[in-house]
KEKE-878343 format. One record per residue (C-alpha): x, y, z; residue number from 1. Coordinates in nm, 3 decimals. Layout:
<sites>
X	Y	Z	NUM
...
</sites>
This chain:
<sites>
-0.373	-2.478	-3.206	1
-0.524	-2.508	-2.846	2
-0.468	-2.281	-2.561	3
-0.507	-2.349	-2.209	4
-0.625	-1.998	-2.136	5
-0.879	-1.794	-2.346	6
-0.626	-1.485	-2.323	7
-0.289	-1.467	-2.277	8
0.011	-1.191	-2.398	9
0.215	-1.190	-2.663	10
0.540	-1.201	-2.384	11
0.415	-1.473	-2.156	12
0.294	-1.675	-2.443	13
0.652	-1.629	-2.605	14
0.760	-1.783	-2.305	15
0.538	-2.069	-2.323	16
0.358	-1.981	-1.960	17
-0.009	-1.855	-2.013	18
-0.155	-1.663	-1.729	19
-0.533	-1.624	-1.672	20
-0.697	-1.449	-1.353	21
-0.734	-1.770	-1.121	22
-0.384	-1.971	-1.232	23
-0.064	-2.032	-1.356	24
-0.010	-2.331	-1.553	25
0.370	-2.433	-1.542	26
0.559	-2.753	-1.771	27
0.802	-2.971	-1.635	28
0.968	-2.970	-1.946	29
1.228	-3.201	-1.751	30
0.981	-3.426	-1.635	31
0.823	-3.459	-1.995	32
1.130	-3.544	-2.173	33
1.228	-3.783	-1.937	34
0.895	-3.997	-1.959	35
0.927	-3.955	-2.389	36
1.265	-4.082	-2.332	37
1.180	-4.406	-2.137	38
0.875	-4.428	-2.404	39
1.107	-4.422	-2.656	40
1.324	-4.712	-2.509	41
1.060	-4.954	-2.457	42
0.936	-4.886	-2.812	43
1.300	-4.969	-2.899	44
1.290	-5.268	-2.674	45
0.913	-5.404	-2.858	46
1.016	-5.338	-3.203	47
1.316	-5.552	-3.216	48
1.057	-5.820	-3.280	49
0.840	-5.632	-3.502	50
0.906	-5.599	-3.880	51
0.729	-5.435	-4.139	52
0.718	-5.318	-4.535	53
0.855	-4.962	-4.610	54
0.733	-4.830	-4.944	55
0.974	-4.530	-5.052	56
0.926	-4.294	-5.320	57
1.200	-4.048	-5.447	58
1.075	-3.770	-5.698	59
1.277	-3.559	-5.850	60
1.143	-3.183	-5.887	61
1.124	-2.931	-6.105	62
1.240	-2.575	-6.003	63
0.878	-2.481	-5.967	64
0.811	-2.796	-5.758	65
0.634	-3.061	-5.990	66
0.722	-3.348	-6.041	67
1.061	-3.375	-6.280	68
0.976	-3.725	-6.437	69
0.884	-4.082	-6.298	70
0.914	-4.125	-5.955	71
1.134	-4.422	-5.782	72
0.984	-4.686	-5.581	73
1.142	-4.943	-5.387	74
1.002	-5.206	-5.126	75
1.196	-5.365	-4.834	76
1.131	-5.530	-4.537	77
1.214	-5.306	-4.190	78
1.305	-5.414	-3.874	79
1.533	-5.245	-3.600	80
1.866	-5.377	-3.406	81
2.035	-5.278	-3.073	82
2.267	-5.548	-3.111	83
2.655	-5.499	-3.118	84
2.879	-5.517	-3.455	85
3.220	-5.489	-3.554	86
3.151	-5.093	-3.624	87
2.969	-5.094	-3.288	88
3.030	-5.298	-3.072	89
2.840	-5.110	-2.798	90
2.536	-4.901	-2.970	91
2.384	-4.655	-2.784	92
2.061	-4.669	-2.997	93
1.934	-4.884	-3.221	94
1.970	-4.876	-3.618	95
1.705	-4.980	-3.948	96
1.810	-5.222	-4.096	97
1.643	-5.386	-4.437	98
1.565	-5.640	-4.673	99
1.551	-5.507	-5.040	100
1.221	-5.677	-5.223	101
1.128	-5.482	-5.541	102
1.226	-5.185	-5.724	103
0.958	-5.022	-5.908	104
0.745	-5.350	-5.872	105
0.982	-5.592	-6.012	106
1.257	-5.779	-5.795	107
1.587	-5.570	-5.752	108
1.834	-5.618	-6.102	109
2.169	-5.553	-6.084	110
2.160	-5.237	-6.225	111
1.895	-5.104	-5.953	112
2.211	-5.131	-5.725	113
2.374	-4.852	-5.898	114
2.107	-4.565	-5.864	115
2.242	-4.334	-5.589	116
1.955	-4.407	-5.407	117
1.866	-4.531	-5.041	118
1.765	-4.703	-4.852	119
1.865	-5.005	-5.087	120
2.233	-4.813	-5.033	121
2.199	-4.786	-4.667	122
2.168	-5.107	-4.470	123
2.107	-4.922	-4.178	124
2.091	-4.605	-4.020	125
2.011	-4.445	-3.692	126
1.658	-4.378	-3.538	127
1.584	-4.057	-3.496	128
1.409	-4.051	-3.209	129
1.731	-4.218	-3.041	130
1.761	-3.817	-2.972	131
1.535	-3.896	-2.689	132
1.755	-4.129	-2.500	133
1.921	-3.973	-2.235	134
2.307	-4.000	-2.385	135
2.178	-3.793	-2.673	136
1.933	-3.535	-2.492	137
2.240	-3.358	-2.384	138
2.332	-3.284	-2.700	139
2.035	-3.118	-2.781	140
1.825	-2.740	-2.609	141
1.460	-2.822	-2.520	142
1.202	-2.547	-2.471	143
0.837	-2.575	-2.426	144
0.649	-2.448	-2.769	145
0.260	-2.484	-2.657	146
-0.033	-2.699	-2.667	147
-0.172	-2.866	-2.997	148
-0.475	-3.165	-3.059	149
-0.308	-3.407	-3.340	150
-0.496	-3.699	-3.427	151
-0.770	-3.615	-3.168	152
-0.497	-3.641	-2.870	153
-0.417	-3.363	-2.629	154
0.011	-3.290	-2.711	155
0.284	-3.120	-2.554	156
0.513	-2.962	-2.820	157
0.865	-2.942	-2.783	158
1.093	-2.724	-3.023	159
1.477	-2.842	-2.984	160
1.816	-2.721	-3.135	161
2.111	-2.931	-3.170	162
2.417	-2.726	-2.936	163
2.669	-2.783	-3.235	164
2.535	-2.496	-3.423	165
2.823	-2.567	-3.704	166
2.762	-2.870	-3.865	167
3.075	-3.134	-3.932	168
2.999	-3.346	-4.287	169
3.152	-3.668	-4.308	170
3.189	-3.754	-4.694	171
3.238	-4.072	-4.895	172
3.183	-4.245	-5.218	173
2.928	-4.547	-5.239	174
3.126	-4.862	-5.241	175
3.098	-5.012	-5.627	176
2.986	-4.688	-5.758	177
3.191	-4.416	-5.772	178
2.990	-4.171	-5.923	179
2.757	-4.220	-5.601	180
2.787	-3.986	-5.298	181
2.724	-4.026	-4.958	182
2.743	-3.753	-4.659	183
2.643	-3.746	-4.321	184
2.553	-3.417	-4.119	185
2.644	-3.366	-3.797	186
2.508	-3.096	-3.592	187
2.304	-2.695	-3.697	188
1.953	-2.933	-3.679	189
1.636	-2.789	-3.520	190
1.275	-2.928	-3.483	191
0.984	-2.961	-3.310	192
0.817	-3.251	-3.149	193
0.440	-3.352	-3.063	194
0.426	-3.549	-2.745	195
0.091	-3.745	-2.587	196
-0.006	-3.525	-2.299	197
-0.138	-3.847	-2.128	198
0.083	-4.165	-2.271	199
0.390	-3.981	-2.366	200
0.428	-4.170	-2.665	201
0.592	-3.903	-2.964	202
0.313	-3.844	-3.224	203
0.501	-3.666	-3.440	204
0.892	-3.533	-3.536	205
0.966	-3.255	-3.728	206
1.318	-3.189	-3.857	207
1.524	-2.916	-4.029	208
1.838	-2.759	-4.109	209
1.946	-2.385	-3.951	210
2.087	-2.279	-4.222	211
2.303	-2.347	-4.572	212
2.586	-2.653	-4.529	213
2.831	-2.703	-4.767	214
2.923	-3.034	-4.879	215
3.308	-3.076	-5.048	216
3.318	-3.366	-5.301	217
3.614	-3.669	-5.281	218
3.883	-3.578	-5.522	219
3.766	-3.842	-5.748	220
3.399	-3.693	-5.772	221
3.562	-3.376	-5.878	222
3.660	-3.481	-6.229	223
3.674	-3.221	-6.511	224
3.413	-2.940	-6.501	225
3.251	-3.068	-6.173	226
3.198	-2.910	-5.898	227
3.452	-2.924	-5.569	228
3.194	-2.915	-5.358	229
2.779	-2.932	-5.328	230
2.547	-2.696	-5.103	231
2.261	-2.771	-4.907	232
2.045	-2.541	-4.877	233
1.693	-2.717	-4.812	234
1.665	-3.040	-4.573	235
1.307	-3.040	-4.413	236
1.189	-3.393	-4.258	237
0.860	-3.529	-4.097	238
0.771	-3.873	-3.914	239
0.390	-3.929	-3.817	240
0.322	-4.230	-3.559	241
-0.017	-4.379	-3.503	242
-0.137	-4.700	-3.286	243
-0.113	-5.005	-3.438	244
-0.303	-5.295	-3.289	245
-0.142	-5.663	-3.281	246
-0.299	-6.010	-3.192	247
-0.232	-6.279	-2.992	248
-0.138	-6.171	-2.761	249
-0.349	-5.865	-2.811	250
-0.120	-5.513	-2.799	251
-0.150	-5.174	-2.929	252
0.217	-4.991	-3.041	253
0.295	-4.649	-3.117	254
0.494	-4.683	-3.461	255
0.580	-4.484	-3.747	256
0.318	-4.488	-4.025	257
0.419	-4.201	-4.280	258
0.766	-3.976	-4.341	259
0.841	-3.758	-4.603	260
1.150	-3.534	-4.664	261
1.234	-3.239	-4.895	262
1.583	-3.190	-4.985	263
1.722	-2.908	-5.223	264
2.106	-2.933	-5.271	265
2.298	-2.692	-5.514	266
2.510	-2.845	-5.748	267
2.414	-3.182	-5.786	268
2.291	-3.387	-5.983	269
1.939	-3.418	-5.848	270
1.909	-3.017	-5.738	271
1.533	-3.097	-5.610	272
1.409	-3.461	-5.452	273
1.108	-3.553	-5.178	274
1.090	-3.886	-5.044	275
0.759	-3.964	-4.907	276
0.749	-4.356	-4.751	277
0.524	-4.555	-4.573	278
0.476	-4.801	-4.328	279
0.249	-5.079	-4.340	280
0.227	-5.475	-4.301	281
0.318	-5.466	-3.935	282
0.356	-5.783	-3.752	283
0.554	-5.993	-3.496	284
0.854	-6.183	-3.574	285
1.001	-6.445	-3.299	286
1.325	-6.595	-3.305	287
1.457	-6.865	-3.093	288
1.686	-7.132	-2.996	289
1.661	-7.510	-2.862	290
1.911	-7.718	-2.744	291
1.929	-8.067	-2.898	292
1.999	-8.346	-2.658	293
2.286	-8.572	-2.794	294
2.247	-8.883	-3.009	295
2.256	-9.183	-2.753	296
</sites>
């Protein structure tokens, strides 16, 4: 990691404000977040007509970390929404939403439905950087966490904490498959975030839980000798974003290119399970509408 000073103290540099003989070099952490935020929206904005193929592998692991048999791969094609639904009817950031093409090479069977997998279970989710936007910054505490080069760029990193330090879980069974669980957590997250010094674009997001979150199980999940409710103990997350250059007209994007996510949960069926995915096969799509004169 970089430093903007040759020497600096253990306290000042705890603080994130290095002092050398000549200056001292201050962030306006305000000002940063601010400019990442708009960033964020007109990203938001741009990739409403951009779609692209997300490759997703789930491996289960052993209790030493290798792989626990054949991995899982599915295919789908991405693209984002900010538009309102039924559910939503006015979003305050936009949501994934995908096309399921293949599972593990072949076109999705019927039985590929029922894995307890996603995303081919979730046809859409929040974007995380949505944290960004001002109606969710407030939920969040920013401090500044120092200087770093990733990807040969000069970055600002951010650490942040989510304010609800006790996490809500919202719990459900996967529609058609009962012995599927899903579960949403809400709140005790903490991460770190690299941010272009010079085009504010976020290079990278880091994610995490504080601490151990337990997870109770629908009555129906809890037949016979299972469990009445799962524990978390493990939920680590990373998003890299690179340029990607587009033609005609000629533009260069900041978009997500890699993620991958380690999740240990005690008690369930798949204890250990990392998800690596990637995104490739950008490009533009363009929808429109004409009106037809009528038939004379």
């Amino acid at each position: 990691m970089t430093r903007l000073t040759v020497a600096c103290t253990a306290l000042l540099m705890a603080l994130g404000v290095c002092v050398s003989a000549s200056q001292t070099v201050h962030l306006d952490l305000e000002g940063v977040l601010e400019r990442a935020g708009l960033r964020v929206a007109e990203f938001f904005k741009r990739a409403q007509s951009i779609v692209c193929l997300e490759k997703v592998a789930w491996q289960r692991l052993s209790f030493g970390f290798s792989a626990d048999g054949p991995a899982r791969f599915v295919e789908s094609e991405l693209r984002l929404s900010w538009e309102p639904s039924k559910d939503d009817p006015t979003p305050k950031a936009p949501h994934s939403l995908r096309n399921l093409l293949r599972v593990n090479g072949h076109p999705p069977r019927k039985k590929d439905w029922d894995n307890c997998t996603t995303p081919e279970q979730e046809d859409s989710e929040e974007q995380p950087l949505s944290m960004l936007l001002p109606e969710s910054r407030v939920e969040l505490s920013f401090a500044y966490g120092g200087r770093d080069v990733l990807d040969g760029r000069d970055a600002v990193v951010i650490t942040f904490r989510e304010k609800k330090t006790r996490p809500t879980v919202d719990v459900s069974l996967v529609e058609d498959n009962e012995n599927c669980i899903s579960f949403d957590i809400d709140g005790g997250m903490r991460g770190k975030l690299w941010i272009d010094a010079e085009t504010n674009d976020v290079l990278r997001l880091d994610r995490s839980l504080n601490g151990l979150v337990d997870i109770p199980l629908p009555r129906k999940a809890q037949r016979g000798s299972n469990p009445t409710f799962w524990t978390m103990e493990r939920w680590d997350s990373s998003i890299r974003f690179k340029p990607v250059k587009f033609e005609e007209p000629s533009e260069t994007l900041i978009l997500p290119v890699s993620s991958s996510t380690l999740q240990i949960t005690r008690g369930s069926g798949t204890p250990r399970l990392r998800t690596t995915t990637q995104y490739t096969a950008y490009r533009r799509f363009l929808t429109a509408g004409r009106v037809v004169p009528p038939q004379q």
